[in-house]
ZAMARGU-4260 file (C-alpha; in steps of 0.2 Angstrom, whole numbers, plus 5000, padded with zeros to 4 digits):
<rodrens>
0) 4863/4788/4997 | 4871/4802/4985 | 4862/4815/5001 | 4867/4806/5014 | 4887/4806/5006
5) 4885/4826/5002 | 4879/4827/5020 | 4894/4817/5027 | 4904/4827/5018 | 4898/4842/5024
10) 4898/4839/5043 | 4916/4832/5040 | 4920/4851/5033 | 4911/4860/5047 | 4915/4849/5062
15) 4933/4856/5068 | 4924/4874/5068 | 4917/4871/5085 | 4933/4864/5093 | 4946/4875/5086
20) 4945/4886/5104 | 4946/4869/5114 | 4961/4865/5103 | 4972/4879/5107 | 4968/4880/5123
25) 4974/4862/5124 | 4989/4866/5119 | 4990/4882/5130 | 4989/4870/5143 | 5006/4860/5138
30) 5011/4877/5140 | 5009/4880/5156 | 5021/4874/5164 | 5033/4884/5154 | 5023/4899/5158
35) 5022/4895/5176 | 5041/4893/5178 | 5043/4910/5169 | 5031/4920/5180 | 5035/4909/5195
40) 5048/4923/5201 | 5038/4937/5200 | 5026/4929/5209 | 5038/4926/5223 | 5045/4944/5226
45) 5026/4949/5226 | 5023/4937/5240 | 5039/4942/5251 | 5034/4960/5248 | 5013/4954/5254
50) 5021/4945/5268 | 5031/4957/5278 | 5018/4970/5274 | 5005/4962/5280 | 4984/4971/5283
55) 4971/4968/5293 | 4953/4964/5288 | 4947/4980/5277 | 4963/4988/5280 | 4971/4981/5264
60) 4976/4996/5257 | 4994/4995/5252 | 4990/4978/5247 | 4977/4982/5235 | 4988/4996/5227
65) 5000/4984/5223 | 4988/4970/5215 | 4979/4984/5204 | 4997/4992/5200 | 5003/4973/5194
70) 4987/4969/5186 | 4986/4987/5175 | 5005/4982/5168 | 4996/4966/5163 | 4982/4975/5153
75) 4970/4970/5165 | 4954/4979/5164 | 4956/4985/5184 | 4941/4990/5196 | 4948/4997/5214
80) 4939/4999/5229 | 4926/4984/5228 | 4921/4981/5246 | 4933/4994/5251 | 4950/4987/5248
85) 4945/4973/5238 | 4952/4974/5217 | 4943/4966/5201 | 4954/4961/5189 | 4947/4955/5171
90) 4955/4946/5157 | 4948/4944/5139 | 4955/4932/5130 | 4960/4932/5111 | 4947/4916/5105
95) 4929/4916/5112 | 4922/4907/5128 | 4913/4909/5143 | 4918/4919/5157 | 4925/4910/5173
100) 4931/4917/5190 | 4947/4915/5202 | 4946/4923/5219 | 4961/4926/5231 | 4958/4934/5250
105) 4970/4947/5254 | 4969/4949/5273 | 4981/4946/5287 | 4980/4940/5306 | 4983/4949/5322
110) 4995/4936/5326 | 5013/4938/5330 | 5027/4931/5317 | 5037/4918/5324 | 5047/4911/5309
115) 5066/4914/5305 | 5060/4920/5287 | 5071/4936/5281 | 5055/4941/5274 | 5045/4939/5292
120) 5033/4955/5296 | 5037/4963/5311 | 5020/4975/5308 | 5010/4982/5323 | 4996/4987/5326
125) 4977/4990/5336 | 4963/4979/5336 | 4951/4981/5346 | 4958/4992/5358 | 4976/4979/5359
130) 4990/4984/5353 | 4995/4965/5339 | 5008/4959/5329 | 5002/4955/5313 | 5004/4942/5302
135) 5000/4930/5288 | 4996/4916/5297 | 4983/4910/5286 | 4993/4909/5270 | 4984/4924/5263
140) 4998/4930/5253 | 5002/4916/5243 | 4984/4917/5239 | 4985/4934/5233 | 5003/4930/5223
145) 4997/4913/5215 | 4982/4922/5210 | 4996/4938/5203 | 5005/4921/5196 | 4991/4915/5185
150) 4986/4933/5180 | 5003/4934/5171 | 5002/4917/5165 | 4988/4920/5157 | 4990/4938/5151
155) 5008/4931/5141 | 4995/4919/5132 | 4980/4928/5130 | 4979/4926/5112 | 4976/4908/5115
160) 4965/4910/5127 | 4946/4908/5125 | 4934/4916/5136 | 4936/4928/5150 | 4945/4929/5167
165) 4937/4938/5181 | 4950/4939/5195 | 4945/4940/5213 | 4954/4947/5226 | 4944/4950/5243
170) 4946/4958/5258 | 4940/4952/5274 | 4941/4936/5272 | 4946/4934/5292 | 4930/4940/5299
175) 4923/4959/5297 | 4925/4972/5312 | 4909/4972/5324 | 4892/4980/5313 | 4902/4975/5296
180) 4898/4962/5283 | 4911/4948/5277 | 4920/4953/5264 | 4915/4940/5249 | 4898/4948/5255
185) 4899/4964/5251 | 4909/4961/5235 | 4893/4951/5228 | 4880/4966/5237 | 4891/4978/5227
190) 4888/4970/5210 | 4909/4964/5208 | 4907/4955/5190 | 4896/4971/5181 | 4889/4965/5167
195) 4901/4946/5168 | 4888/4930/5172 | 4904/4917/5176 | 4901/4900/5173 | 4911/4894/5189
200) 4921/4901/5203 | 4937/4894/5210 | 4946/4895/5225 | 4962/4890/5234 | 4967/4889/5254
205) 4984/4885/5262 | 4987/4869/5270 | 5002/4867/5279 | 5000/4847/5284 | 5002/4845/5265
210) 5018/4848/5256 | 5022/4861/5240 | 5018/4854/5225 | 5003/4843/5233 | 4984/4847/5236
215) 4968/4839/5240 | 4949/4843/5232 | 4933/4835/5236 | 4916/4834/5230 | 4901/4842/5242
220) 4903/4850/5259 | 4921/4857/5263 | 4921/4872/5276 | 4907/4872/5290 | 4894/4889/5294
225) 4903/4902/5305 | 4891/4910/5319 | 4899/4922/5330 | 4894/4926/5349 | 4894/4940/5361
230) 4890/4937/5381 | 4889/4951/5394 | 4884/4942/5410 | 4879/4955/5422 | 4882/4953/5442
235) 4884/4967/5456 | 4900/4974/5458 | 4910/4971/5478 | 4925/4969/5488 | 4932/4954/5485
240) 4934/4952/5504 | 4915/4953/5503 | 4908/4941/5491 | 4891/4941/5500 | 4887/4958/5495
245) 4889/4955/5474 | 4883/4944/5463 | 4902/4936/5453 | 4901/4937/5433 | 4916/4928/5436
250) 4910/4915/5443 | 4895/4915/5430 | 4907/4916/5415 | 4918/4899/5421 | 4902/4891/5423
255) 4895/4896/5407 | 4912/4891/5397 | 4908/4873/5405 | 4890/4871/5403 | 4895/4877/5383
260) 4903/4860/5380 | 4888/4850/5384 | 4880/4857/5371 | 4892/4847/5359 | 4893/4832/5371
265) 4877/4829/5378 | 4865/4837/5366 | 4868/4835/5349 | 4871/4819/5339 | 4889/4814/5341
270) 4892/4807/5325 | 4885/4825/5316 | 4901/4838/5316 | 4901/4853/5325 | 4911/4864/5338
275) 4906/4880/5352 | 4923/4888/5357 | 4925/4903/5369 | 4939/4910/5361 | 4939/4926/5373
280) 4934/4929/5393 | 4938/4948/5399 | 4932/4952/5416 | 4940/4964/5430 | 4953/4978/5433
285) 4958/4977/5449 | 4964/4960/5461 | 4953/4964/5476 | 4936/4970/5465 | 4923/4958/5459
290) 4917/4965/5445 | 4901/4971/5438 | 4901/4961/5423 | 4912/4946/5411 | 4912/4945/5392
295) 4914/4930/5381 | 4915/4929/5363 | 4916/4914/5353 | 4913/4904/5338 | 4900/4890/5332
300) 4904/4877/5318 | 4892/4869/5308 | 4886/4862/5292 | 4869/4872/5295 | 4852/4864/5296
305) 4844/4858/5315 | 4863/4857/5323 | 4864/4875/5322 | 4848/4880/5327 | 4850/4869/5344
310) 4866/4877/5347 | 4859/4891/5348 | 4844/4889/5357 | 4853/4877/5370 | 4866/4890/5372
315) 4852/4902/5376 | 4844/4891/5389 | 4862/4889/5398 | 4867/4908/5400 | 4847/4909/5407
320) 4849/4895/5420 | 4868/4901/5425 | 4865/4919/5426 | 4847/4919/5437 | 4853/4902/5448
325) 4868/4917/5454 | 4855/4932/5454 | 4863/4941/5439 | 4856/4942/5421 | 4863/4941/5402
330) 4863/4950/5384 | 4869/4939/5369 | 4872/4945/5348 | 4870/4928/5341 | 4876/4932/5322
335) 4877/4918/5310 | 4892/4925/5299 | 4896/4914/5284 | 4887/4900/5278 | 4894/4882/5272
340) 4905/4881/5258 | 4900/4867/5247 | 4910/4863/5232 | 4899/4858/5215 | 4900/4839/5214
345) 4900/4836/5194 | 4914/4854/5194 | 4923/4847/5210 | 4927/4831/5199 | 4933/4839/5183
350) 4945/4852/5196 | 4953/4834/5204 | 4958/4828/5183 | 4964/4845/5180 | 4975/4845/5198
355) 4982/4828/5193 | 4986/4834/5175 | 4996/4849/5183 | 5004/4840/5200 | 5003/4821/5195
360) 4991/4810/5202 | 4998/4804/5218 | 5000/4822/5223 | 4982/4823/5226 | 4973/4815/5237
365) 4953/4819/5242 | 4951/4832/5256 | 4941/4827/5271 | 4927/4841/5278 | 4934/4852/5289
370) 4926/4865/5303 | 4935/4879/5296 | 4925/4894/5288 | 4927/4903/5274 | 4916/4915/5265
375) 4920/4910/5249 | 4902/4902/5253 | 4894/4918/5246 | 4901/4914/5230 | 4896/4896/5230
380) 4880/4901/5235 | 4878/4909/5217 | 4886/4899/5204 | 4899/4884/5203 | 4911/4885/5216
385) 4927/4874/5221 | 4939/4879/5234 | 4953/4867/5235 | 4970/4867/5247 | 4987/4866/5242
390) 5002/4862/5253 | 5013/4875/5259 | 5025/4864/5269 | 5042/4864/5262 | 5046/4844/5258
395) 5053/4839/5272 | 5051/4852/5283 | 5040/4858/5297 | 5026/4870/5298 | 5014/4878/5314
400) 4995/4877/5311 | 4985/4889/5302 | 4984/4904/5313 | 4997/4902/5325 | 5013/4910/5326
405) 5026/4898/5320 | 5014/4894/5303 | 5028/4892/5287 | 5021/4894/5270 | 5036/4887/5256
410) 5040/4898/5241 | 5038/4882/5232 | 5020/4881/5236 | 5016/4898/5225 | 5025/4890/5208
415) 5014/4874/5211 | 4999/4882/5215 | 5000/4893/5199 | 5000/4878/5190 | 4987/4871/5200
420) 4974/4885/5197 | 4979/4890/5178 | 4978/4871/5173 | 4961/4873/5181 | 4955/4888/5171
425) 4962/4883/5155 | 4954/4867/5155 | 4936/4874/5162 | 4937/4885/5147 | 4943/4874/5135
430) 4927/4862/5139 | 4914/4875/5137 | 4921/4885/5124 | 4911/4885/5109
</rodrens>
């Protein structure tokens, strides 16, 4: 009895040891707000400055100087040119704890601003071979500034902090010129974390059909596989007064864009999700000509496995059939670009307590599996992952689509995502501290 009282005694003395880094970070994040509030305007003229400046994929130059320039005044341990344009910021906190990573994307659109902001970008530019307005039509720059948001956050209360912050922020998210890899890619192929093993990843997107100050997580599969294709269908060039004497590409290319579709509707199972999109058909220079050849390019949507090798075998069998029943032939590039992002299940649930303890609970609702890509995959495919959306829409206001011209993101939504994404980190830290 007398050893089992000493060795009550004992754990009693011993036992807050292990918790005293949990502690403060609890109470780090009943500061957060506070801290979000104080930051939250910096934040904001980073973002103005991001969106009216805007980069294409891998052209993120200016915008990676001013990431790695905000993060050195922090103290940031800062790594530049990481996938080209891509920055790695890291912050060791004051207690110890594991290490845990935040990523942002960087890159804008080739897509011409039609908002009223004061802040709007009016940027040209080339790509591929037309001259584009480009835009942040995809909320990349609140991304980047949220992301600039929680840095200084967490940087103001590093003492308290346990463990270490690796922060992301990638270029190329938008899809990597012809011959070039996706940018999360080639950050991971170029070793971005050193000698840092983080425990989790975490990741926000923009969502304009939810308001600022609102978001949505859910467990399992989020953002479909990516696969890109490139068709040159090849005819014989002739008058157009004289359509006997050619072989149309024209004609072949209309056909093929319709045959495409049955893929989707007669092939595959209706109830599994996936998409084929000819996003571009370029043929012909002249009114009067028929041309020699047409060119599609396009997109495929999946969640992987047996629906995406059937899209690609039946859309092989269709350019075959099309292209030899009008005498002409066809080259395809079939490239499978990013793969599904699927959020950690046990890590996705933990990520929706922590939303509801920074935007209250009805704020967040679950998020429903959408056929948008994103190559934050690569990371999920290594470790822990969540990606999560926040709204963008300002309360009561109206807001385009992601990638179109008229898409509105609200100041309000970088203050809310900065709490958003710090509660996150502070409270995965806090748990796996020693």
């Amino acid at each position: 009895m007398l050893r089992a009282r000493v060795a009550l005694r004992l754990l009693a003395v011993l036992l807050p040891l292990p918790v005293a880094a949990p502690l403060a970070a609890a109470g780090l994040a009943d500061r957060l707000p506070e801290l979000a509030a104080k930051h939250g305007p910096f934040a904001v003229t980073c973002r103005h400055d991001i969106h009216q400046h805007p980069e294409l994929s891998y052209q993120e130059v200016e915008t990676g100087k001013r990431v790695a320039a905000e993060l050195r005044k922090l103290g940031l341990e800062v790594r530049t040119g990481v996938a080209k344009t891509g920055v790695v910021g890291v912050l060791r906190g004051g207690k110890p704890g594991p290490v845990v990573a935040v990523r942002a994307d960087m890159d804008a659109l080739p897509v011409t601003e039609a908002t009223d902001f004061a802040f709007r970008s009016t940027v040209r530019t080339t790509y591929q071979g037309q001259e584009v307005g480009v835009a942040h039509a995809c909320g990349h720059d609140i991304h980047t500034s949220v992301q600039l948001g929680v840095a200084s956050m967490l940087a103001d209360a590093r003492a308290d902090l346990p463990g270490t912050v690796v922060f992301v922020f990638q270029p190329a998210e938008e899809g990597a010129p012809p011959g070039e890899v996706t940018g999360a890619r080639r950050m991971l192929d170029e070793k971005l974390f050193g000698d840092l093993v983080p425990k989790a990843i975490f990741g926000l997107h923009s969502q304009p059909r939810l308001d600022a100050g609102q978001a949505d997580v859910a467990p399992g599969p989020v953002y479909a596989a990516v696969d890109r294709f490139r068709v040159t269908l090849h005819g014989k060039q002739s008058h157009g007064a004289h359509p006997e004497e050619g072989v149309d590409p024209i004609v072949m290319a209309a056909q093929a864009v319709m045959a495409l579709q049955t893929i989707r509707s007669r092939t595959l199972d209706p109830t599994v999700p996936s998409v084929v999109t000819v996003g571009i058909l370029r043929s012909g220079e002249r009114f009067n000509i028929i041309p020699a050849d047409a060119y599609l390019e396009g997109t495929v949507r999946t969640y992987g496995g047996d629906v995406q090798a059937t899209v690609q075998r039946r859309m092989r069998e269709i350019l075959d059939g099309i292209s030899k029943a009008a005498g002409g032939s066809y080259e395809i590039a079939y490239e499978q670009t990013t793969p599904a992002t699927v959020n950690d299940d046990a890590l996705a649930a933990r990520v929706r307590r922590s939303l509801e303890a920074a935007l209250g609970a009805d704020n967040v609702t679950t998020a429903t599996p959408t056929m948008g890509g994103e190559d934050f995959a690569y990371f999920a495919n290594t470790m822990p992952a969540v990606y999560f959306e926040i709204g963008t829409r300002e309360p009561g206001g109206k807001s385009g689509g992601l990638h179109t011209p008229d898409f509105r993101g609200s100041d309000l939504a970088v203050e809310a995502g900065m709490k958003a994404m710090s509660r996150i980190v502070v409270d995965f830290l806090a748990s796996d501290a020693p």
